[in-house]
N, CA and C of each residue as an Amber inpcrd file, in Angstrom:
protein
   411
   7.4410000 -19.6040000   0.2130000   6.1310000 -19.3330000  -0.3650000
   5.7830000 -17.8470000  -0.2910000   6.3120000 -17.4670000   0.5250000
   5.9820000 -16.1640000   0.8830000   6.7430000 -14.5570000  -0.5140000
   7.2480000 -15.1360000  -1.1390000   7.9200000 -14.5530000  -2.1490000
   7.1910000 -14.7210000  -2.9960000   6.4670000 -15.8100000  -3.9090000
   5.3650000 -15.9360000  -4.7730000   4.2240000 -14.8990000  -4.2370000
   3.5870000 -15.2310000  -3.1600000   2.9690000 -13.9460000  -3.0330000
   3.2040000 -12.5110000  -2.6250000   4.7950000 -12.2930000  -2.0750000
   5.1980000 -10.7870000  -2.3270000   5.6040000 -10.0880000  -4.1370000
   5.8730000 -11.1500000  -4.7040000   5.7370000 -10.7820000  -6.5340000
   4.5810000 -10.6620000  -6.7520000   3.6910000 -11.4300000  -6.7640000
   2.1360000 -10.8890000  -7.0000000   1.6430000  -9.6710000  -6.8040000
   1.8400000  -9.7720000  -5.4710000   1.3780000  -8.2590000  -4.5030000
   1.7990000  -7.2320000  -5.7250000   3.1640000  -7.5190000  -6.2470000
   4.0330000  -6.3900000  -6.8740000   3.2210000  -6.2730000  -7.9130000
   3.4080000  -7.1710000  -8.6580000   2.2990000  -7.6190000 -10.3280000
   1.4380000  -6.4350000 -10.2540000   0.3420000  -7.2070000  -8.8610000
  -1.2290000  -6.4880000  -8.6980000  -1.1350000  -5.0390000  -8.4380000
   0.0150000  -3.9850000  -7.8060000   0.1040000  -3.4150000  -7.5140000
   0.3730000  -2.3720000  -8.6340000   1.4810000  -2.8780000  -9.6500000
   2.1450000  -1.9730000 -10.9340000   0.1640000  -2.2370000 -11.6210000
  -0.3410000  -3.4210000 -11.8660000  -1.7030000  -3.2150000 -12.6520000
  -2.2660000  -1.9310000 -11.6370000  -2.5280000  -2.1170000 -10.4980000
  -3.6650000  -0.9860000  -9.9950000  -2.9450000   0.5690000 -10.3890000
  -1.4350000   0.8710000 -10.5450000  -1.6630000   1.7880000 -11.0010000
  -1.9800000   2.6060000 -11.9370000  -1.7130000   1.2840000 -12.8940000
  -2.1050000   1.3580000 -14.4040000  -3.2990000   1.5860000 -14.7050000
  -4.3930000   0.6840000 -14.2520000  -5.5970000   0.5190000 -14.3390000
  -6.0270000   2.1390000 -13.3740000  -5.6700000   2.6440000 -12.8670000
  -6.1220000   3.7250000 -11.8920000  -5.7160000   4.9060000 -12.8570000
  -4.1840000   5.1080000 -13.2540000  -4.2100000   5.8550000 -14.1910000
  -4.9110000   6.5150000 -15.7060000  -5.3640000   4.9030000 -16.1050000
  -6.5830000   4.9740000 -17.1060000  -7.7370000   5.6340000 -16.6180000
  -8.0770000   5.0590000 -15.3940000  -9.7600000   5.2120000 -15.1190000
 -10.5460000   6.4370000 -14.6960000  -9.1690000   7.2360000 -14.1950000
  -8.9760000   8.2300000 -13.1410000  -9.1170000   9.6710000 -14.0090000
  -8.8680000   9.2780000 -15.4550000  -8.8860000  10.4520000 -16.5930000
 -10.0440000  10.8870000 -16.0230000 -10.8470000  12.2470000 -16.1920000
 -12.0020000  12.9420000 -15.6960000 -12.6880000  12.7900000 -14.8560000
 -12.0710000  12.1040000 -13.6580000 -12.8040000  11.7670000 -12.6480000
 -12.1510000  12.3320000 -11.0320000 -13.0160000  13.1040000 -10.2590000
 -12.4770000  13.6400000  -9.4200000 -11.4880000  12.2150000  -8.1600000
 -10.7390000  12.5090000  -8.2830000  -9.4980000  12.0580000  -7.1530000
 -10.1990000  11.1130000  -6.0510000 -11.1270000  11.5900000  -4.8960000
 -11.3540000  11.1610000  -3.9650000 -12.8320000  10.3720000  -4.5800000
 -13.3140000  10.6100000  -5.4220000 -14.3130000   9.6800000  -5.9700000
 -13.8900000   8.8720000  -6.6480000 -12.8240000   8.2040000  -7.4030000
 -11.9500000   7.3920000  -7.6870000 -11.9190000   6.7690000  -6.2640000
 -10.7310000   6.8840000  -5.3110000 -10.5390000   6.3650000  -4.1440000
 -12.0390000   5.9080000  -3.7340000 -12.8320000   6.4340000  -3.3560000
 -14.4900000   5.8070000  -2.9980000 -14.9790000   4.4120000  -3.8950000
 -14.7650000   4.6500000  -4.8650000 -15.5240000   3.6230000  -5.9680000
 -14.0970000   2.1730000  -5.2220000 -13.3720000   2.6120000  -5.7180000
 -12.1500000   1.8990000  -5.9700000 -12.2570000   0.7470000  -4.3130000
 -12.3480000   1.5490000  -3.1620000 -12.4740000   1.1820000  -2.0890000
 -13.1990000   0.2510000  -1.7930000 -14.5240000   0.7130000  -2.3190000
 -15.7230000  -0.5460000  -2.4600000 -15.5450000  -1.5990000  -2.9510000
 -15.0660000  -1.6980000  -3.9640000 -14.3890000  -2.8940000  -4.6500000
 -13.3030000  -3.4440000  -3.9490000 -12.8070000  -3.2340000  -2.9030000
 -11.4550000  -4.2290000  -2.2600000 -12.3520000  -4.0900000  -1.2710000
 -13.4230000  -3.2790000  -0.1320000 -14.4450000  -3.8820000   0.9070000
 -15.0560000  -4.8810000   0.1230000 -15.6500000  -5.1840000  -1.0040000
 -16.6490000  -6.5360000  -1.3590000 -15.6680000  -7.8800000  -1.5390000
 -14.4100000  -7.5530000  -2.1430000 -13.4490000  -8.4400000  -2.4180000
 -12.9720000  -8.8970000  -1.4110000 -12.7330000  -8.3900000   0.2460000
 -12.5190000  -8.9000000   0.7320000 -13.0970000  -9.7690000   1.7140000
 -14.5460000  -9.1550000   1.6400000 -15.5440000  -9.5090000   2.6810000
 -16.0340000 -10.6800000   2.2090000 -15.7260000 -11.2970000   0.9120000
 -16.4850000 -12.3650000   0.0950000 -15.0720000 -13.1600000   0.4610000
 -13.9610000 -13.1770000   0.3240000 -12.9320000 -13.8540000   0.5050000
 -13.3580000 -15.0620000   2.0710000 -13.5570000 -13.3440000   2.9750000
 -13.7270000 -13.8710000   4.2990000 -14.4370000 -15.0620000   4.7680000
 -15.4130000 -14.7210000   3.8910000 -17.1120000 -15.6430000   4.0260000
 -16.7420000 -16.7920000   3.1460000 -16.3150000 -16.6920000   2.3670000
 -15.4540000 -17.9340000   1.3700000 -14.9240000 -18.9040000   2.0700000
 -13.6190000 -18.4750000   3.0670000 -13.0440000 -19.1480000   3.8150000
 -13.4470000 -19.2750000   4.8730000 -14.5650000 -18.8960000   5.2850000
 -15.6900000 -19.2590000   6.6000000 -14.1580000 -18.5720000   7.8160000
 -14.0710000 -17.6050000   7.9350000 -13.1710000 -16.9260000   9.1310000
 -13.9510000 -15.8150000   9.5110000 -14.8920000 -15.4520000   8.6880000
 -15.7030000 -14.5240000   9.4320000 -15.6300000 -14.8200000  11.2440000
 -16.4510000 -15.6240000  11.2590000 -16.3460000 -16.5710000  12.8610000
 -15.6650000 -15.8150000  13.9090000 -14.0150000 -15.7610000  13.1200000
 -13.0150000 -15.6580000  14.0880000 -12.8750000 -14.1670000  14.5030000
 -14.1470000 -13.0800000  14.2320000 -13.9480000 -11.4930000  14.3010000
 -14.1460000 -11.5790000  15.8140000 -14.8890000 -12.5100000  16.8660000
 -15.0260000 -11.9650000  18.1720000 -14.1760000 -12.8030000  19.0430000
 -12.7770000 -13.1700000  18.0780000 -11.4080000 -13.3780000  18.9110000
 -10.3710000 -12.7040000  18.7170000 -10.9540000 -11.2870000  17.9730000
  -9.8150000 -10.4970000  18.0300000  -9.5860000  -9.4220000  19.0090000
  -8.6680000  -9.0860000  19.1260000  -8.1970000  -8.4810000  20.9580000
  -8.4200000  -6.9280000  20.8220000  -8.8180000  -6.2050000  21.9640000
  -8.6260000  -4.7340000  21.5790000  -7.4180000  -4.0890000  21.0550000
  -6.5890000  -4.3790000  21.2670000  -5.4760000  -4.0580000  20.7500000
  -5.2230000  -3.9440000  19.4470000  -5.5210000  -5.6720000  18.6450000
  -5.5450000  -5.6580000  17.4150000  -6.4860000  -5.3450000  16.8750000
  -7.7930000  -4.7440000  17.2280000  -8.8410000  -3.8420000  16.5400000
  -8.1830000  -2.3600000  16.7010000  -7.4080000  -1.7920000  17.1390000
  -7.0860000  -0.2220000  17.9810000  -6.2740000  -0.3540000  16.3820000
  -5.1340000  -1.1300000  16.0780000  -4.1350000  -1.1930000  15.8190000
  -4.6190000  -1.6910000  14.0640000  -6.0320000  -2.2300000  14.2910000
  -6.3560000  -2.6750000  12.5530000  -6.9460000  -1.2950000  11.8000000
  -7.3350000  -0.7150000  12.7850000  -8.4840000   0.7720000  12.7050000
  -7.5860000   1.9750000  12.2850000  -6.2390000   1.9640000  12.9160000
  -5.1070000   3.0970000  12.4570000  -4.4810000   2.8570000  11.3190000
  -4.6550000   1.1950000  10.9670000  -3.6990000   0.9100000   9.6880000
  -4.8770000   1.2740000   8.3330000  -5.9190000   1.0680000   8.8670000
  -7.2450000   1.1100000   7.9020000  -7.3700000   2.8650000   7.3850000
  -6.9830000   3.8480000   8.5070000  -7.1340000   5.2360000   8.3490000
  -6.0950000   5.1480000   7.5320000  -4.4590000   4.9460000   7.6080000
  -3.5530000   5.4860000   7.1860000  -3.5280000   4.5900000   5.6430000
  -4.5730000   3.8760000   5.5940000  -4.7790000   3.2620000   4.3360000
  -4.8830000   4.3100000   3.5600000  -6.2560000   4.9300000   4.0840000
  -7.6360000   5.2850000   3.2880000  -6.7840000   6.9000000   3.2910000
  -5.6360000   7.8370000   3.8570000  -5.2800000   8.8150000   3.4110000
  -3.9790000   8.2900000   2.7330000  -3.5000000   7.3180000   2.6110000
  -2.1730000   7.4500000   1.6500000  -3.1050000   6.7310000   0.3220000
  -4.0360000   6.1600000  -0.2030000  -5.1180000   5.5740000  -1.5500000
  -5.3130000   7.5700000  -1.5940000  -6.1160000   8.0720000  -0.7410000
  -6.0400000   9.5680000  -1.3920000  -5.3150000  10.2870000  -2.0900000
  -4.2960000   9.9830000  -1.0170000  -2.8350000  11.3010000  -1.2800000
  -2.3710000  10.7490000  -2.3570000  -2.2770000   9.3690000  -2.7910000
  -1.9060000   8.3630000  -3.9390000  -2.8850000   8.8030000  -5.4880000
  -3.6550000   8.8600000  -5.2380000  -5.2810000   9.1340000  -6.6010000
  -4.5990000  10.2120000  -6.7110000  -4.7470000  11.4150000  -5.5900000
  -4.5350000  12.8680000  -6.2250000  -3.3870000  12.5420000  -7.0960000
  -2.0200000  12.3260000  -6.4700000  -1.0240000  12.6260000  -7.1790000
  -0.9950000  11.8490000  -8.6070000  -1.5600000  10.8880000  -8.8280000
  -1.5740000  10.2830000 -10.1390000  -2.3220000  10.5260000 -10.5240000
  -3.3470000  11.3310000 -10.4360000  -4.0620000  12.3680000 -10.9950000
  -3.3280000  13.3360000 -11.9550000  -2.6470000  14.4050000 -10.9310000
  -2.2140000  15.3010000 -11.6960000  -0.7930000  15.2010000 -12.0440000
  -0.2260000  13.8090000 -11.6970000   0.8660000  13.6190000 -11.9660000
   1.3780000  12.4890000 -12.7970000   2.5130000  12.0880000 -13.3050000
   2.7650000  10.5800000 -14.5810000   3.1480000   9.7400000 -13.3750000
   2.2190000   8.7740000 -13.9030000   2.2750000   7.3360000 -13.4300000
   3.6880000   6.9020000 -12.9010000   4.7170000   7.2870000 -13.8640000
   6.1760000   6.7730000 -14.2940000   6.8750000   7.3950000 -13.1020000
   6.2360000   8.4410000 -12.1660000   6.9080000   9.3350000 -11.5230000
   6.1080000   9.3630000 -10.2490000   4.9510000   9.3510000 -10.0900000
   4.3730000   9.0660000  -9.2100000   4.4830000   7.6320000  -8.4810000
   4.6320000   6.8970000  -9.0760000   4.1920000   5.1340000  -8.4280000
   6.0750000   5.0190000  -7.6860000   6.7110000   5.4090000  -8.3230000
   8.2140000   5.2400000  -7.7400000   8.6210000   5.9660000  -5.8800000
   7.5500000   7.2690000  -6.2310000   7.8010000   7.8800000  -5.2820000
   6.9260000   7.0600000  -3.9620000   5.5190000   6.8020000  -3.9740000
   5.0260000   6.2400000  -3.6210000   5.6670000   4.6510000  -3.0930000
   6.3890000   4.2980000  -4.1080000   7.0370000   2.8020000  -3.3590000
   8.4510000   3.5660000  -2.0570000   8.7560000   4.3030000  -2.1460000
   9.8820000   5.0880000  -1.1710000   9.0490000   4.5690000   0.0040000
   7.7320000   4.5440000   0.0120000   6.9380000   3.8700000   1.8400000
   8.2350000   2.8640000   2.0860000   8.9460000   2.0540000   1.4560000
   9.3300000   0.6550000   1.4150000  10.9700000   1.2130000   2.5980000
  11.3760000   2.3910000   2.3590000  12.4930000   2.8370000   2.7730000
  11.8920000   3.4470000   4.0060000  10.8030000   4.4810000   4.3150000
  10.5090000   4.5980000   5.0920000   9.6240000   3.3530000   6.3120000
   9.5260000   2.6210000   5.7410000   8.9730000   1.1300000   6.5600000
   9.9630000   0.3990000   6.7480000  11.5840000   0.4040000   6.1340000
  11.9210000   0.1190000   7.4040000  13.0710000   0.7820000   8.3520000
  13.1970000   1.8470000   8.2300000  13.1830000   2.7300000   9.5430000
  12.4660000   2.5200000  10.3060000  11.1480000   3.0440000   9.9520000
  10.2220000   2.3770000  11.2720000   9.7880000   0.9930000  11.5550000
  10.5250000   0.1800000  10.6880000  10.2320000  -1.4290000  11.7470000
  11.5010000  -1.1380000  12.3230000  12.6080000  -0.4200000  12.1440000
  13.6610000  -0.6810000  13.2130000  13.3300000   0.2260000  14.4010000
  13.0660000   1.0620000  14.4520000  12.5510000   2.3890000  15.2680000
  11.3830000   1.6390000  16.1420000  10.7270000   1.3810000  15.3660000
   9.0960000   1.0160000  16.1760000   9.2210000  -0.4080000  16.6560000
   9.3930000  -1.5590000  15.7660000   9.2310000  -3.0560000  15.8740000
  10.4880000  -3.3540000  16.6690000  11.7160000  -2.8100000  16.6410000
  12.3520000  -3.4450000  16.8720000  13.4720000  -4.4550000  16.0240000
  12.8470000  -4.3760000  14.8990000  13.4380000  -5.3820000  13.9480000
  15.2290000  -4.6750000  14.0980000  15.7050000  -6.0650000  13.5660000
  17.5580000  -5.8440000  13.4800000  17.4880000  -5.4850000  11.9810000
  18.6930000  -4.5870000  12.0380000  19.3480000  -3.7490000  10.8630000
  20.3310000  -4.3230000  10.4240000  20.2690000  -4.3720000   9.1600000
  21.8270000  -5.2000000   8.5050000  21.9850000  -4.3760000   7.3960000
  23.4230000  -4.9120000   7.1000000  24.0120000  -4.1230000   6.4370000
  23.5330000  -4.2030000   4.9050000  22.7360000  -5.0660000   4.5260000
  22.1460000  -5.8040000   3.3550000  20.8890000  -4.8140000   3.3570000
  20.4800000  -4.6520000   4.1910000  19.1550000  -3.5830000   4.3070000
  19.6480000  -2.4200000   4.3820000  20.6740000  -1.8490000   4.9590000
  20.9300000  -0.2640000   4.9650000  21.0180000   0.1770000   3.2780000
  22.2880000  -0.8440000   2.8000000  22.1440000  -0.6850000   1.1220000
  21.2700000  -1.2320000   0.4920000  20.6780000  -1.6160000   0.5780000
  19.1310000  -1.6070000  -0.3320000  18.1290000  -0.3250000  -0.3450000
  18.1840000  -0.0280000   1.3180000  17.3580000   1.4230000   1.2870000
  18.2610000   2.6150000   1.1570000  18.9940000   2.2060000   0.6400000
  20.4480000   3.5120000   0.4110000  19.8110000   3.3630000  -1.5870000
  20.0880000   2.3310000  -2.2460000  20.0490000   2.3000000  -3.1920000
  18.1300000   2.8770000  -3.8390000  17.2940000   2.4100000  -2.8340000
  16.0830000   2.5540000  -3.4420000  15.7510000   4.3310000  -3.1480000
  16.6380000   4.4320000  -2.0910000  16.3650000   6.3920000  -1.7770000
  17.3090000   6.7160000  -3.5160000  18.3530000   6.3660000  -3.5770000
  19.2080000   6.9890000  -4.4990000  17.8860000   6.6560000  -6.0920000
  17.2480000   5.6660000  -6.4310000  16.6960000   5.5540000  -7.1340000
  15.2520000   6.7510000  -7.2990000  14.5320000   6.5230000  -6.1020000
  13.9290000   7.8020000  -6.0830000  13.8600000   9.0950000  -6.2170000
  15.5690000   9.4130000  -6.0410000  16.0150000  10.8410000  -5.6980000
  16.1230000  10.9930000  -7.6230000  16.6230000   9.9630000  -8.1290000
  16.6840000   9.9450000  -9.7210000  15.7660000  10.5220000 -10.6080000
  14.4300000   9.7570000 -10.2680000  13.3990000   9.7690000 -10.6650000
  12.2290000  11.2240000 -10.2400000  13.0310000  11.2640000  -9.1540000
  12.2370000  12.9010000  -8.7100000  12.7890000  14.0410000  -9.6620000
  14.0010000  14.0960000  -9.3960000  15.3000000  15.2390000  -9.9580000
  15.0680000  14.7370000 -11.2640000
């Protein structure tokens, strides 16, 4: 099941840049990111309350608030660093470079998490660097 919703993710993801690339024509970068933001805080906060889990916010541990709060920052400067560059840069060239996180994530799940390395994953992130390096050059 979990593949139906990692294709989606993908779907929703190629639309937001599309839709961002359109919207983003004459509009400063980080006010894009602001507007844009608000709209996934209401979307998700209505989800929450939807599925009545609100509830469950004063069983979450310090840890996983320390750890939701750093992923939330490094959100809110890679949606920046993301607007600018598809700002002043093509979609076609920007969004590729931007998916490279995927090569650098997992280095660091092996580095950081722990996760095991296979040889199925070294060439995949061998092939998606070589794809990037394409698309840059």
């Amino acid at each position: 099941m979990w593949i139906v919703f990692a294709l989606l993710s993908a779907v929703f993801a190629a639309l937001t840049s599309i839709f961002a690339k359109i919207g983003i024509e004459n509009v400063n970068s980080n006010l894009a990111t602001a507007i844009r933001t608000v709209i996934v805080l209401v979307m998700a906060w209505l989800i929450v309350f939807a599925t009545g889990k609100h509830q469950q916010i004063v069983d979450i541990s310090t840890k996983s608030w320390v750890f939701l709060v750093l992923s939330g920052l490094a959100t809110g400067l890679s949606w920046l660093c993301y607007f600018y560059a598809l700002q002043i840069g093509e979609a076609s060239k920007v969004v590729p470079v931007d998916k490279f996180s995927v090569v650098i994530t997992m280095v660091m799940a092996f580095f950081i998490l722990g996760e095991v390395i296979t040889m199925k994953t070294i060439i995949g992130g061998l092939l998606i660097t070589a794809g990037t390096l394409v698309l840059i050059l």
